[in-house]
Chimera marker file (.cmm) of the C-alpha trace (Angstrom):
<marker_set name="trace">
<marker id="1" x="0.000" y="0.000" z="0.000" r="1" g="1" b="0" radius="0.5"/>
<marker id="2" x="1.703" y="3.229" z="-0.671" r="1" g="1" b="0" radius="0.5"/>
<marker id="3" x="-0.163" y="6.043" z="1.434" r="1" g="1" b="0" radius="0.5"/>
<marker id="4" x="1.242" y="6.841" z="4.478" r="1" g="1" b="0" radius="0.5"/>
<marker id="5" x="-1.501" y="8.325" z="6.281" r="1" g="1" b="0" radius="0.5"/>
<marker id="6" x="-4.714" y="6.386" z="5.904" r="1" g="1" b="0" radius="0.5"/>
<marker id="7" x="-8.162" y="8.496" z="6.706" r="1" g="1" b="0" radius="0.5"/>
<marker id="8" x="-11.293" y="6.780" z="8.292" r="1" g="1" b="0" radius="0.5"/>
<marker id="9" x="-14.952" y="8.667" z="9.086" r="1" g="1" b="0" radius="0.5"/>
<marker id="10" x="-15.871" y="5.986" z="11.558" r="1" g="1" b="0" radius="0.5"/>
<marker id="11" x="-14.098" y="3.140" z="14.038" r="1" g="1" b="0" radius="0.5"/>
<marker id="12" x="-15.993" y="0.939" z="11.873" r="1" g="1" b="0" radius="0.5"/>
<marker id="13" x="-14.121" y="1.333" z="8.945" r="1" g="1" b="0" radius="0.5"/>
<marker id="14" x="-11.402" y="1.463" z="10.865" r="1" g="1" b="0" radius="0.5"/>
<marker id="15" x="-11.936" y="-1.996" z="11.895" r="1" g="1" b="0" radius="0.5"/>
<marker id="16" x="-12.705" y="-3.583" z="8.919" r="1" g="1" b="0" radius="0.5"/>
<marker id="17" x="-9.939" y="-1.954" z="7.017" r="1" g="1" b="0" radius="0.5"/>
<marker id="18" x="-8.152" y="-3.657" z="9.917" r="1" g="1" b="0" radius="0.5"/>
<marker id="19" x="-9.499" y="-7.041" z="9.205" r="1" g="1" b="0" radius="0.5"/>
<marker id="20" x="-9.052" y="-6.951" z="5.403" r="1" g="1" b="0" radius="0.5"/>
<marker id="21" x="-5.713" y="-5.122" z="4.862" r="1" g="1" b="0" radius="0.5"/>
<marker id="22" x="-4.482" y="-6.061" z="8.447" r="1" g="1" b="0" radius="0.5"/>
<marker id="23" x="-0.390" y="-7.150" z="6.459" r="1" g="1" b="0" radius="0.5"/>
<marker id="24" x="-0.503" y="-3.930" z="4.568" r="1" g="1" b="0" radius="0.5"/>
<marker id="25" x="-0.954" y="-1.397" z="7.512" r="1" g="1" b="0" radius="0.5"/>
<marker id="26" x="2.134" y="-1.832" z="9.489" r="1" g="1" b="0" radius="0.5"/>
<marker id="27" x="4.178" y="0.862" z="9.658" r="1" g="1" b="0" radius="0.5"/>
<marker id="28" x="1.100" y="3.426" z="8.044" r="1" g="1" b="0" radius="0.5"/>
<marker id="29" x="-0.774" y="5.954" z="9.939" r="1" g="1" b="0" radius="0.5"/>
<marker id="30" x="-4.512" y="5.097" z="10.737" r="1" g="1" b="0" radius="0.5"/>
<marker id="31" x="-6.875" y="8.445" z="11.709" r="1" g="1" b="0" radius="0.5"/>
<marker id="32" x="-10.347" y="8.313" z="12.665" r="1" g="1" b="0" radius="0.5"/>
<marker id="33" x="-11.745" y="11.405" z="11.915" r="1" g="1" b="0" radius="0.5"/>
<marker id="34" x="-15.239" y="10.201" z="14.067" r="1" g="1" b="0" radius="0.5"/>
<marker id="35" x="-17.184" y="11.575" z="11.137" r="1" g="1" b="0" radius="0.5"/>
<marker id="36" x="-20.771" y="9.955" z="11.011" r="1" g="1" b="0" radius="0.5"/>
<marker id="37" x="-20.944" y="8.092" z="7.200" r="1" g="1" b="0" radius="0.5"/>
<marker id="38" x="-24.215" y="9.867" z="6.581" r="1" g="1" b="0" radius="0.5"/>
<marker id="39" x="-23.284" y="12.058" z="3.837" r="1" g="1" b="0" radius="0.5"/>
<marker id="40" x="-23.993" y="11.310" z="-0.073" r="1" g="1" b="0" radius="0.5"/>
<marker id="41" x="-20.348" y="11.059" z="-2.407" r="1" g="1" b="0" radius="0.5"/>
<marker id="42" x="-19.030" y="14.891" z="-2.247" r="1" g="1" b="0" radius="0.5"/>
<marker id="43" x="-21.532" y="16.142" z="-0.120" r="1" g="1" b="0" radius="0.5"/>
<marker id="44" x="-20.900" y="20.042" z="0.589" r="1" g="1" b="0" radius="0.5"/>
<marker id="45" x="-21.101" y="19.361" z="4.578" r="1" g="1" b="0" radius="0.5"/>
<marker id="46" x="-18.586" y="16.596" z="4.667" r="1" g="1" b="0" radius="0.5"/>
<marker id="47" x="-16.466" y="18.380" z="1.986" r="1" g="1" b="0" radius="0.5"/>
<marker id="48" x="-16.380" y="21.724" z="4.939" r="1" g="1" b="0" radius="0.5"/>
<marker id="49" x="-15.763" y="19.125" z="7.708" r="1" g="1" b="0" radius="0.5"/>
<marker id="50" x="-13.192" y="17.402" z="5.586" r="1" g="1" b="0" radius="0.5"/>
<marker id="51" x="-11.176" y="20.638" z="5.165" r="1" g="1" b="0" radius="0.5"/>
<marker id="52" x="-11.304" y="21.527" z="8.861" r="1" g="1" b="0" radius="0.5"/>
<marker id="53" x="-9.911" y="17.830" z="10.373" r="1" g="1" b="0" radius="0.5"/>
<marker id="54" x="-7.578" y="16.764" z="7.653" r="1" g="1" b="0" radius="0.5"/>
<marker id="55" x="-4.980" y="19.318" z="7.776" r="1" g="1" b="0" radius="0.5"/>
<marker id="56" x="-4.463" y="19.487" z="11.879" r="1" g="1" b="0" radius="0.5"/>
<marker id="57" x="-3.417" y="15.758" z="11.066" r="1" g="1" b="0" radius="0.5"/>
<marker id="58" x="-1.037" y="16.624" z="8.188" r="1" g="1" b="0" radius="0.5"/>
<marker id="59" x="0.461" y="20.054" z="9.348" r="1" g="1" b="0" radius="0.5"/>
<marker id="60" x="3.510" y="20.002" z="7.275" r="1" g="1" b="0" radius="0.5"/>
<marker id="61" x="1.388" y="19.257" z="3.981" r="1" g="1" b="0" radius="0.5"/>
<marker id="62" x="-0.957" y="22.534" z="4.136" r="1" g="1" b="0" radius="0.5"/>
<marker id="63" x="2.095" y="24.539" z="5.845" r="1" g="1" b="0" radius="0.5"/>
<marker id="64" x="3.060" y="25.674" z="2.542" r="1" g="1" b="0" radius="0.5"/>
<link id1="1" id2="2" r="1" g="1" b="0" radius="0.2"/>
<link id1="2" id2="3" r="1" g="1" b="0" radius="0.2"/>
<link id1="3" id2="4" r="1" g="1" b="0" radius="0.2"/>
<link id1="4" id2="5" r="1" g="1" b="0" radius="0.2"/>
<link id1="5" id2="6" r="1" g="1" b="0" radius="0.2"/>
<link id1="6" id2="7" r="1" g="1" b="0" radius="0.2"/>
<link id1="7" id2="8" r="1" g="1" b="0" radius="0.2"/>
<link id1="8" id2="9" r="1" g="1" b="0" radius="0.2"/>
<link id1="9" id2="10" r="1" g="1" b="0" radius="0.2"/>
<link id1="10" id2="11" r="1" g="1" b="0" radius="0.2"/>
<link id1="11" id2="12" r="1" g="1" b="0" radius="0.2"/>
<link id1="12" id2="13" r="1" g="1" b="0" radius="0.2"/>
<link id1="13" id2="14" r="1" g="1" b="0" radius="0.2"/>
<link id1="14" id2="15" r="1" g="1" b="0" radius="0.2"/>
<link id1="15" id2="16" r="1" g="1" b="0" radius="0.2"/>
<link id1="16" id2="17" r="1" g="1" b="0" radius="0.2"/>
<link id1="17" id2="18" r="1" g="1" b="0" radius="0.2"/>
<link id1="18" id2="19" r="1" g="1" b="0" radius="0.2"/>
<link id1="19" id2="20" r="1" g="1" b="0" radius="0.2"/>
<link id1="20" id2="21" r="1" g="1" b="0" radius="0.2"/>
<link id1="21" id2="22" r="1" g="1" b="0" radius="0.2"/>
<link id1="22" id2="23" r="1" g="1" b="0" radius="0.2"/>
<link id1="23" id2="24" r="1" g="1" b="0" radius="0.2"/>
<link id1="24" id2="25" r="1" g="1" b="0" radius="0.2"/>
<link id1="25" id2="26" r="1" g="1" b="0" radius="0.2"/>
<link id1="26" id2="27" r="1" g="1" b="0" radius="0.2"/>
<link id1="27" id2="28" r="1" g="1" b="0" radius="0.2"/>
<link id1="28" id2="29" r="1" g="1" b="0" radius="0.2"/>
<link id1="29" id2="30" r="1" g="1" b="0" radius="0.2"/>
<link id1="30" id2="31" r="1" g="1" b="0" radius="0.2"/>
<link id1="31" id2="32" r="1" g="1" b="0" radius="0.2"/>
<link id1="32" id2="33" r="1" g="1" b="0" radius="0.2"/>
<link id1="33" id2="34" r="1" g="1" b="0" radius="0.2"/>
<link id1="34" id2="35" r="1" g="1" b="0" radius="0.2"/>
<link id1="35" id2="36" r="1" g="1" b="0" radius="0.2"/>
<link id1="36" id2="37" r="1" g="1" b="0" radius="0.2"/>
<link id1="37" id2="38" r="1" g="1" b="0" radius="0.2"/>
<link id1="38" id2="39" r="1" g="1" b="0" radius="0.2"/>
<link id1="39" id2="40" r="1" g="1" b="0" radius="0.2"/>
<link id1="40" id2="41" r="1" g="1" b="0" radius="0.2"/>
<link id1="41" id2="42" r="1" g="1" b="0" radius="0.2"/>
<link id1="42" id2="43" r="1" g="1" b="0" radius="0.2"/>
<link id1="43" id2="44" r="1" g="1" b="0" radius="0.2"/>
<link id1="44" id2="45" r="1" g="1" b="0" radius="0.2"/>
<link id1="45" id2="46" r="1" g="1" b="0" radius="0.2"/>
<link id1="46" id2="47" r="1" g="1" b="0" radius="0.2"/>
<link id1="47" id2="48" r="1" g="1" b="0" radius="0.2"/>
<link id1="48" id2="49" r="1" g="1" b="0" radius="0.2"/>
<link id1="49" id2="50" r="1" g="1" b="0" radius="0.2"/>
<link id1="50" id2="51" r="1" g="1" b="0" radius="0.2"/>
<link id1="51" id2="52" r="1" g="1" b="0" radius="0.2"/>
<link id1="52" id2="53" r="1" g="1" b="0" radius="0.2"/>
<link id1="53" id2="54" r="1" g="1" b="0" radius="0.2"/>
<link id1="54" id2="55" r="1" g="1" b="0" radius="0.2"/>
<link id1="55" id2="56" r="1" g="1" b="0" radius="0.2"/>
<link id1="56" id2="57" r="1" g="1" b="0" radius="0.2"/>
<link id1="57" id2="58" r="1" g="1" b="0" radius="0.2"/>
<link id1="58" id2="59" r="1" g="1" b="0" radius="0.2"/>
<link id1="59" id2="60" r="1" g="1" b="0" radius="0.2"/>
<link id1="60" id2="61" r="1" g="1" b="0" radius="0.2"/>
<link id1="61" id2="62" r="1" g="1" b="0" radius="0.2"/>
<link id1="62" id2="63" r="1" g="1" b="0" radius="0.2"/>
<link id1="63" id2="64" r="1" g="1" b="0" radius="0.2"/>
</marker_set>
Protein backbone atom coordinates (compact mmCIF):
# COMPACT_ATOMS: atom_id res chain seq x y z
CA UNK A 1 0.00 0.00 0.00
CA UNK A 2 1.70 3.23 -0.67
CA UNK A 3 -0.16 6.04 1.43
CA UNK A 4 1.24 6.84 4.48
CA UNK A 5 -1.50 8.32 6.28
CA UNK A 6 -4.71 6.39 5.90
CA UNK A 7 -8.16 8.50 6.71
CA UNK A 8 -11.29 6.78 8.29
CA UNK A 9 -14.95 8.67 9.09
CA UNK A 10 -15.87 5.99 11.56
CA UNK A 11 -14.10 3.14 14.04
CA UNK A 12 -15.99 0.94 11.87
CA UNK A 13 -14.12 1.33 8.94
CA UNK A 14 -11.40 1.46 10.87
CA UNK A 15 -11.94 -2.00 11.89
CA UNK A 16 -12.71 -3.58 8.92
CA UNK A 17 -9.94 -1.95 7.02
CA UNK A 18 -8.15 -3.66 9.92
CA UNK A 19 -9.50 -7.04 9.21
CA UNK A 20 -9.05 -6.95 5.40
CA UNK A 21 -5.71 -5.12 4.86
CA UNK A 22 -4.48 -6.06 8.45
CA UNK A 23 -0.39 -7.15 6.46
CA UNK A 24 -0.50 -3.93 4.57
CA UNK A 25 -0.95 -1.40 7.51
CA UNK A 26 2.13 -1.83 9.49
CA UNK A 27 4.18 0.86 9.66
CA UNK A 28 1.10 3.43 8.04
CA UNK A 29 -0.77 5.95 9.94
CA UNK A 30 -4.51 5.10 10.74
CA UNK A 31 -6.88 8.44 11.71
CA UNK A 32 -10.35 8.31 12.67
CA UNK A 33 -11.75 11.40 11.91
CA UNK A 34 -15.24 10.20 14.07
CA UNK A 35 -17.18 11.58 11.14
CA UNK A 36 -20.77 9.95 11.01
CA UNK A 37 -20.94 8.09 7.20
CA UNK A 38 -24.21 9.87 6.58
CA UNK A 39 -23.28 12.06 3.84
CA UNK A 40 -23.99 11.31 -0.07
CA UNK A 41 -20.35 11.06 -2.41
CA UNK A 42 -19.03 14.89 -2.25
CA UNK A 43 -21.53 16.14 -0.12
CA UNK A 44 -20.90 20.04 0.59
CA UNK A 45 -21.10 19.36 4.58
CA UNK A 46 -18.59 16.60 4.67
CA UNK A 47 -16.47 18.38 1.99
CA UNK A 48 -16.38 21.72 4.94
CA UNK A 49 -15.76 19.13 7.71
CA UNK A 50 -13.19 17.40 5.59
CA UNK A 51 -11.18 20.64 5.16
CA UNK A 52 -11.30 21.53 8.86
CA UNK A 53 -9.91 17.83 10.37
CA UNK A 54 -7.58 16.76 7.65
CA UNK A 55 -4.98 19.32 7.78
CA UNK A 56 -4.46 19.49 11.88
CA UNK A 57 -3.42 15.76 11.07
CA UNK A 58 -1.04 16.62 8.19
CA UNK A 59 0.46 20.05 9.35
CA UNK A 60 3.51 20.00 7.28
CA UNK A 61 1.39 19.26 3.98
CA UNK A 62 -0.96 22.53 4.14
CA UNK A 63 2.09 24.54 5.84
CA UNK A 64 3.06 25.67 2.54
Amino acid sequence: MWADVIFVMEKTHRNKLSKCFRSHLKGKREVCLDIPDEYNYMDAGLVRVLKTLVPMHLPTVFSK
